[in-house]
C-alpha positions, -999 to +999 in steps of 0.1 A: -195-571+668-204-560+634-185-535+616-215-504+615-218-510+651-176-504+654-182-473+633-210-461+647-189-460+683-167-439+667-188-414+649-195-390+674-156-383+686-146-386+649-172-360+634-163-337+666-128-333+655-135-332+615-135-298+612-098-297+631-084-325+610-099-304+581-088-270+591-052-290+587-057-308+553-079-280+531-110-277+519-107-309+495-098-333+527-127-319+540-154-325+518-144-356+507-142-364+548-180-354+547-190-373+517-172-402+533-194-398+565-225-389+548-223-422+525-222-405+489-189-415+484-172-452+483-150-459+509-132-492+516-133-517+543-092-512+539-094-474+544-122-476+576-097-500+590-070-473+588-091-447+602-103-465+628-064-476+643-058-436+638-086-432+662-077-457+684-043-449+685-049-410+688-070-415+721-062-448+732-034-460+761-007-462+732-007-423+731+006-425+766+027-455+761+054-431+736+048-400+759+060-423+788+088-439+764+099-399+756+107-392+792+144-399+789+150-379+757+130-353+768+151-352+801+185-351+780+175-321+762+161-304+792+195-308+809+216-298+779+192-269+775+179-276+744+142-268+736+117-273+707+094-247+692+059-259+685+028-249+671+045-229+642+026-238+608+053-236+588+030-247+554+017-208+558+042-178+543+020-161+571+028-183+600+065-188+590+071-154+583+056-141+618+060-171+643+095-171+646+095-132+642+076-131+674+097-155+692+130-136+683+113-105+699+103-127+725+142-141+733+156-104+729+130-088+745+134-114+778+167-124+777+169-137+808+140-161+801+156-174+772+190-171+782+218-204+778+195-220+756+197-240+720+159-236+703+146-258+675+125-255+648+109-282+630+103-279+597+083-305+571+103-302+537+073-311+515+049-287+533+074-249+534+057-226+523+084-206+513+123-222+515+145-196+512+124-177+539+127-201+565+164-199+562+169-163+563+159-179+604+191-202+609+210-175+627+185-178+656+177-212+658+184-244+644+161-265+619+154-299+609+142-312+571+142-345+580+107-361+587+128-387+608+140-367+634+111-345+633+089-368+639+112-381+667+117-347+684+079-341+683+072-367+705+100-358+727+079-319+724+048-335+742+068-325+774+061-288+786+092-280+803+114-290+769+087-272+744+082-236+737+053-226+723+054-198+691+016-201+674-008-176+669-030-201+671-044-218+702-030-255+703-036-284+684-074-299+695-091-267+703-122-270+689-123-241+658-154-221+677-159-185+694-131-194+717-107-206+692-112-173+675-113-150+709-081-170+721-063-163+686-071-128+687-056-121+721-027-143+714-025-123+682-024-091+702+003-101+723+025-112+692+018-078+680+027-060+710+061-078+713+070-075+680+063-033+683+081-033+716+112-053+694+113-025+666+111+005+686+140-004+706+162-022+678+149-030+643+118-025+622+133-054+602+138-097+615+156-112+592+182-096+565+189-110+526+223-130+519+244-111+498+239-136+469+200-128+466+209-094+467+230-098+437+204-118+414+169-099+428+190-072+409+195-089+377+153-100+376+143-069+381+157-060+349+139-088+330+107-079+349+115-040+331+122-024+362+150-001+358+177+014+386+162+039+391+126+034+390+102+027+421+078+003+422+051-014+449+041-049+454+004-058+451-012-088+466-053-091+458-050-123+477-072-144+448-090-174+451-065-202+432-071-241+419-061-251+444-058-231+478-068-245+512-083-209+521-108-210+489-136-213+519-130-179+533-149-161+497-157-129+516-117-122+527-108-127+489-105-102+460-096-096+425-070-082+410-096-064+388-107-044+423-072-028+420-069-016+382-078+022+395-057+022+423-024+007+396-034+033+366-029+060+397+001+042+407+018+043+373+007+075+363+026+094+390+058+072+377+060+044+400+053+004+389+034-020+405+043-057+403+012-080+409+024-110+439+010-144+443+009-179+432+016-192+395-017-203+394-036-176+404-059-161+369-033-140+345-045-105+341-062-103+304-070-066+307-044-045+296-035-027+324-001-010+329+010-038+355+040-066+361+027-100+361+053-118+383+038-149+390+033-152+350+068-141+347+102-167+340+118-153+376+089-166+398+105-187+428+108-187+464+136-159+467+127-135+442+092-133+460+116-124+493+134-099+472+107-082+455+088-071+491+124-061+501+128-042+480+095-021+470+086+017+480+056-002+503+031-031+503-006-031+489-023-061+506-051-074+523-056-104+549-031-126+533-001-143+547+021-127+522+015-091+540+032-110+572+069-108+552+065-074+543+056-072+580+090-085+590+108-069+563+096-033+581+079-023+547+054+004+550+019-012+544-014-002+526-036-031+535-071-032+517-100-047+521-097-057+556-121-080+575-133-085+603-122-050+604-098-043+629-077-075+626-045-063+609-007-069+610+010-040+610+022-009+631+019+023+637+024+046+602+007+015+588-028+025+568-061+000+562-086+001+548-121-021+560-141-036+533-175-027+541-207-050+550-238-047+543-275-066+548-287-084+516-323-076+519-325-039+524-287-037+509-280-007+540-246-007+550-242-014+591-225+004+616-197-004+640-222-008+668-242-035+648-211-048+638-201-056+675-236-064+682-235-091+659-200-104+672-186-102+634-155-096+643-152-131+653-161-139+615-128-155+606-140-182+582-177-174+573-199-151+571-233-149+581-256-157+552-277-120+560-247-102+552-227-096+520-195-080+517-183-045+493-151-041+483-131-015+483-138+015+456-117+026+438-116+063+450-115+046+485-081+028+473-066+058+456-073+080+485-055+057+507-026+058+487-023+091+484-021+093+525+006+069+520+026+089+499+019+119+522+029+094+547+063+083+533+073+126+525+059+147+554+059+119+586+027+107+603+003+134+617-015+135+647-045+110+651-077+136+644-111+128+661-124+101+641-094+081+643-096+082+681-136+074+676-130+044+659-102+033+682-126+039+711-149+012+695-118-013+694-094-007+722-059-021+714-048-055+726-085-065+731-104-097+713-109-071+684-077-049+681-048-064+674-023-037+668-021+002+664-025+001+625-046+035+612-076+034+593-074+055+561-083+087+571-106+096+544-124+064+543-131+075+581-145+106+567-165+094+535-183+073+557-184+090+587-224+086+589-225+052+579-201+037+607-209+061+634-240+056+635-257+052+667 
């Protein structure tokens, strides 16, 4: 048999799962995956050989053959109660920040559950997001570096009974469609729930800062001209970089540009606002009255820990970076939010939803059309009828202004259009995630606009 005909046998089951595979790699494994299959781009005879034992072995009787061989190791840690947390994307500050937040709520919360037992967590080295955070974890579970013994213990995982699974996300091989997104929302929701249930009853914060990082966050802050006694707030725009695997998702990005109102208000009431992110993200060439950290000499791992530990609250938007603040138990302004009601956050918590609109009569659309259409299951595209608005600037101030009411006075009462808007999106559904407010004079600015019927 000819080699295209060996191909062509595999084509089908190999261009089903390319999207999965891709969701995993990035955006650059992915079109070069496509350009591979579509024939613009070389491949060789060595590397289609390689891909095709990966397929063979993925769904061929030597899968089966190690899950069998497992058996007896997986048995041993059964019996000495050892289990193995799975499905946590530990390459994601997002995923590593919440995942094994929502498992320690899950163990305290259902002790009996989880009682008399040793949990794992593997970790890849190379693919942390964030080192010092995944640390800040050991007191509740132990963790492995080594691709040796991960590797080993996640064939031993393929066993139910010695795996516990802590992802947002549905499983490995769910196809990334309207179910992969319903499921992840109501797995989401649950997370959420949990993790409310866990602060209420004993802390709004997960994990707590060594002593050491303490000590030097201190002795940055004075390089990055932030004095003992002065506040500050951490903003993340959550900006496209070089070389992010999220560069896909254009209508959930910003730019730090969208938030030079909202830092000249910040500043001008005597606070600071330090700019987060990645050392690659654009440097600010405006001259703005703001703290460019990730251009700064005391960028790393920890510092970006200490910083969010340490600020009055948290300006973000749907990036994974809002998640630390999240376990921190920072207050949280989160801007330009979509699909709209899909937040982290908690009760005392403020949003604000960027707004959509149609690109030929350029007419903003309402909640109902918004449901109608089914964006809220709009995680990484958007329909090409619809464009997105950011955030004003008036819209951002406002919002922080309800914040600092917020933070003095104590959260009011929910008034009418807050309940109206909740109505649309009852909590815990496919759409609702948690009991985060929207801003209260967004709700009112565009009372008409969303509202109507």
């Amino acid at each position: 048999m000819s080699w295209v005909n060996i191909s062509s046998m595999y084509d089908a089951r190999w261009k089903a799962h390319l999207t999965l595979i891709c969701f995993a790699k990035g955006t650059e494994s992915m079109a070069e995956e496509q350009k591979i299959l579509s024939g613009s781009l070389p491949d060789s005879f060595r590397d289609r050989l390689k891909r095709l034992w990966n397929r063979f072995f993925r769904f061929s009787v030597l899968k089966h053959l190690l899950t069998l061989l497992c058996f007896p190791g997986a048995m041993l840690l059964y019996l000495f109660r050892i289990r193995i947390l799975i499905n946590c994307k530990t390459s994601g500050i997002g995923h590593l920040a919440m995942e094994p937040a929502w498992f320690i709520a899950r163990k305290t919360l259902y002790k009996k559950r989880f009682k008399k037992k040793f949990f794992v967590l593997l970790i890849n080295e190379s693919e942390v997001a964030n080192r010092c955070l995944a640390e800040m974890f050991k007191s509740n579970f132990c963790q492995f570096y080594s691709k040796t013994i991960n590797w080993m213990l996640e064939q031993v995982a393929r066993y139910e009974f010695i795996s516990v699974d802590i992802g947002v996300a549905p499983p490995i091989g769910t196809p990334l469609d309207r179910n992969f997104t319903i499921q992840r929302n109501q797995r989401h929701a649950v997370m959420m729930k949990d993790t409310q249930a866990y602060r209420n009853r004993y802390s709004k914060s997960f994990v707590q800062l060594p002593d050491k990082i303490l000590k030097k966050g201190r002795d940055n802050l004075e390089i990055l001209g932030i004095g003992k006694n002065d506040w500050f707030v951490c903003l993340h725009a959550g900006e496209v970089t070089t070389d992010s695997i999220w560069n896909y998702e254009l209508f959930r990005r910003n730019q730090v540009g969208d938030y030079f109102d909202l830092i000249e208000y910040i500043t001008g009431i005597g606070g600071k606002v330090v700019r987060m992110g990645h050392q690659k993200v654009p440097a600010v060439t405006q001259k703005v009255p703001i703290i460019d950290y990730p251009r700064s000499s005391v960028w790393s791992d920890w510092m970006d820990i200490y910083l969010i530990h340490e600020c009055k609250y948290f300006i973000g938007c749907q990036s994974g970076l809002q998640l630390v603040a999240v376990i921190l138990g920072k207050p949280l302004l989160l801007t330009n939010i979509i699909p709209w009601p899909m937040v982290n956050g908690y009760d005392g918590d403020i949003y604000l939803p960027k707004l959509i609109r149609l690109k030929e009569t350029g007419d903003y659309i309402s909640i109902r059309e918004y449901l109608d259409n089914e964006l809220h299951l709009a995680q990484f595209t958007m329909p090409d009828r619809f464009e997105v608005v950011p955030n004003s600037g008036e819209d951002l101030i406002n919002a922080a202004k309800e914040m600092e009411e917020y933070l003095k006075n104590g959260l009011p009462e929910e008034d009418d259009l807050q309940r109206l808007w909740k109505s649309f999106f009852p909590s815990g559904s496919q759409c609702q995630c948690s009991d985060v407010r929207v801003s209260a004079s967004f709700l009112r600015k565009y009372e008409d606009v969303l509202f109507r019927v």
